[in-house]
LUMROMAR-254668 format. One record per residue (C-alpha): x, y, z; chain; residue in one letter. Coordinates in Angstrom, 1 decimal. Example, Ala and Ser with C-alpha at 12.3 -4.5 7.8 and 13.67 -1.06 7.14 Angstrom:
<recs>
       px       py       pz   unit   code
     12.3     -4.5      7.8      A      a
     13.7     -1.1      7.1      A      s
</recs>
This chain:
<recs>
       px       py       pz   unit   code
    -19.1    -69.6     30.3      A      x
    -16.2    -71.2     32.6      A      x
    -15.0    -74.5     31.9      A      x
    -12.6    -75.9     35.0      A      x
    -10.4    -78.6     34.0      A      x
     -8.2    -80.8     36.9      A      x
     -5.7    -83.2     36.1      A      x
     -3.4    -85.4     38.0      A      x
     -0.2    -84.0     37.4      A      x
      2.5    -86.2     36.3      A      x
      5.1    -83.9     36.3      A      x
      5.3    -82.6     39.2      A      x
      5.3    -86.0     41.1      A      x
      7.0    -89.2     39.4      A      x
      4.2    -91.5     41.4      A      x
      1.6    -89.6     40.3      A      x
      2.9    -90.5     36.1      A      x
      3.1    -94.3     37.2      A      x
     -0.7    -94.2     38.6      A      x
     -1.8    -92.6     35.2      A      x
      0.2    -94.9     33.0      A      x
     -1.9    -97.6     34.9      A      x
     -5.3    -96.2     34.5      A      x
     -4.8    -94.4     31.0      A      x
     -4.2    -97.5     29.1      A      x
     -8.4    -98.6     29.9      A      x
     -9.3    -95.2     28.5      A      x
    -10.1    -97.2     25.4      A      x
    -10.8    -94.0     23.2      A      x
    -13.0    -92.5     25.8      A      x
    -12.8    -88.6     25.1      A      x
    -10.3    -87.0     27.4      A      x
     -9.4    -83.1     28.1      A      x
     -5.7    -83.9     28.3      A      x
     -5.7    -85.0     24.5      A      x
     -7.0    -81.3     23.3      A      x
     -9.4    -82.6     20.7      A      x
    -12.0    -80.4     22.0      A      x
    -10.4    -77.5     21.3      A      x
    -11.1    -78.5     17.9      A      x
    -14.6    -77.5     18.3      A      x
    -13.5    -73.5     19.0      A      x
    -11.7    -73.5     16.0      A      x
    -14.3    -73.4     13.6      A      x
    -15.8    -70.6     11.4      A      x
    -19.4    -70.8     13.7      A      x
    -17.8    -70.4     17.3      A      x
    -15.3    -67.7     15.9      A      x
    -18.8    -66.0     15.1      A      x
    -20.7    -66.4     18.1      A      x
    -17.7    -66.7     20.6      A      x
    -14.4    -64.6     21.2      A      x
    -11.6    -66.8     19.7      A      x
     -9.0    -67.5     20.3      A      x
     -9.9    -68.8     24.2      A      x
     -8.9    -67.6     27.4      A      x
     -7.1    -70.0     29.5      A      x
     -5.5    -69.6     33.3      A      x
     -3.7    -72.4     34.4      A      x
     -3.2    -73.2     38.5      A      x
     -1.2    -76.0     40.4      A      x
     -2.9    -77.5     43.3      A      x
     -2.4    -80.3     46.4      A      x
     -4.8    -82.5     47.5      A      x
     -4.4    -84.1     50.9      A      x
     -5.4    -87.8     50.5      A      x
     -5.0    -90.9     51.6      A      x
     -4.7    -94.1     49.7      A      x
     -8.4    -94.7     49.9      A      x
     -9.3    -91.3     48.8      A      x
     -6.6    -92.0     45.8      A      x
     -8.0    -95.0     44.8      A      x
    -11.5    -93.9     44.7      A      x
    -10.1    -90.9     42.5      A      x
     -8.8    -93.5     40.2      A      x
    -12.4    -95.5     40.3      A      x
    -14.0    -92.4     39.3      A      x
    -12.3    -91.5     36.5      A      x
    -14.7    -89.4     33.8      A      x
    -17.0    -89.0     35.7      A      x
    -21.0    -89.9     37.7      A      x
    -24.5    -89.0     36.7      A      x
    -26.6    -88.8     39.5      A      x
    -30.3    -88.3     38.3      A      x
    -33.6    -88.7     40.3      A      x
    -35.9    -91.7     40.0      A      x
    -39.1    -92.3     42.2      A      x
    -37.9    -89.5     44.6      A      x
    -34.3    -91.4     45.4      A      x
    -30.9    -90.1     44.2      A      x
    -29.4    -92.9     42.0      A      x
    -25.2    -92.3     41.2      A      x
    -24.9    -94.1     37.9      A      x
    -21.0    -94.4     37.3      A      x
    -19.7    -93.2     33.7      A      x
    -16.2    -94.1     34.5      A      x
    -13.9    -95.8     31.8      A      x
    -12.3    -97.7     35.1      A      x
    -15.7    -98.2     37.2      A      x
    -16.7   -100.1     33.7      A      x
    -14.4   -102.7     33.8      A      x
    -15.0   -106.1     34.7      A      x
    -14.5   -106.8     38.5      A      x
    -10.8   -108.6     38.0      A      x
     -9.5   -105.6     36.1      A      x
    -10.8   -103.6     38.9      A      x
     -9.1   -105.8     41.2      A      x
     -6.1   -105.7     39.4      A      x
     -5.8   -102.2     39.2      A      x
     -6.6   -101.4     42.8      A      x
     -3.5   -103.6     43.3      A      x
     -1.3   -101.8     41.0      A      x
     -2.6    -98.5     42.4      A      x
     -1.5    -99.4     46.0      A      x
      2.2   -101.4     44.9      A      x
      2.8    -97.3     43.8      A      x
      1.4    -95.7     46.6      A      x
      3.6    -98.1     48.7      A      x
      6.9    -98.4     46.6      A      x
      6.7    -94.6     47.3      A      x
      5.2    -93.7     50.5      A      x
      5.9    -97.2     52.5      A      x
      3.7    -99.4     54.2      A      x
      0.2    -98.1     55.1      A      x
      0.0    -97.2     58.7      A      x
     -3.3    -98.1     60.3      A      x
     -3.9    -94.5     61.4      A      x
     -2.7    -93.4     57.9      A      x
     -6.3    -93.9     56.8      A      x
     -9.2    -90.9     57.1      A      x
    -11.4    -91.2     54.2      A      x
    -15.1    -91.7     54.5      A      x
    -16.8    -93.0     51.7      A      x
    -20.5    -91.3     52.9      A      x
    -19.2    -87.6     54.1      A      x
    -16.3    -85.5     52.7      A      x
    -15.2    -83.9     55.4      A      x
    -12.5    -81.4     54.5      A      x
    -10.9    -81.0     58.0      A      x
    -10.0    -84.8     58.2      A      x
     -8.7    -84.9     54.7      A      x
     -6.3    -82.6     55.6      A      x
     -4.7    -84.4     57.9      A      x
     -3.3    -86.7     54.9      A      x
      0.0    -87.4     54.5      A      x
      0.1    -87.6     50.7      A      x
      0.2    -84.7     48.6      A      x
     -1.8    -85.5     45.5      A      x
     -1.0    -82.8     42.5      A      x
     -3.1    -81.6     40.4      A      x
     -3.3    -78.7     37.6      A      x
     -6.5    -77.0     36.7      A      x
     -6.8    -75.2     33.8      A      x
     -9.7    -72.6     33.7      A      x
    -11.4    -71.7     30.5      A      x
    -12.9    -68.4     29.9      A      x
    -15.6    -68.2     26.9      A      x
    -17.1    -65.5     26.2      A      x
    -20.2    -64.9     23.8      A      x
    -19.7    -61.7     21.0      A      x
</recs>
């Protein structure tokens, strides 16, 4: 079993540590990979007998072209969505800790979200802009000017 971890990295872009520091604090004890409490679970006595232990872990730094759409939607997604089937139709039922909040905290962070993006980057130009909310389409998205980083950390689990 593979689990693939991504998360915003702070470090390598001062920006990217103020956007967190806004978002984080609604976390409101919602379980989160960068806190390491599920690595709890691996240290038992029963995975060390059904799984090789200690874990394998690669780590990898990444970009992701964006703009401030595609940032903010990132940061309205947080956790992450179901989508299950019902009578035939696709239904995307958020499980975000951010898409949760009440509408005005929502507001209020979109605003805080953009003042960064803008104390940083400048104005938005109105060409600037290339999200689409209904397609990802990966050859627009490159054409974004911001540089979002990310690191993934890759666990390997493997079964005795």
């Amino acid at each position: 079993m593979v689990l693939i971890w991504n998360l915003e990295d702070r470090e390598a872009a001062t920006w990217v540590g103020k956007l967190r520091d806004h978002y984080e604090k609604y976390e409101d004890n919602t379980p989160q990979f960068r806190l390491g409490l599920w690595k709890q679970v691996w240290q038992t006595k029963e995975a060390g007998e059904l799984f090789e232990t200690p874990l394998q872990s690669k780590h990898f730094t990444q970009l992701l072209h964006a703009d401030r759409e595609k940032i903010w939607l990132r940061v309205l997604s947080k956790v992450s969505e179901v989508v299950f089937m019902f009578l035939s139709q696709a239904i995307c039922a958020p499980q975000s800790y951010i898409s949760m909040q009440p509408a005005e905290n929502q507001a209020e962070l979109k605003k805080q979200v953009y003042k960064v993006l803008e104390d940083e980057f400048g104005p938005e130009k109105p060409n600037e802009r290339v999200s689409n909310r209904t397609i990802f389409n990966p050859f627009l998205t490159c054409l974004s000017k911001i540089e979002y980083p990310y690191k993934t950390e890759l666990i390997i689990i493997k079964k005795i």
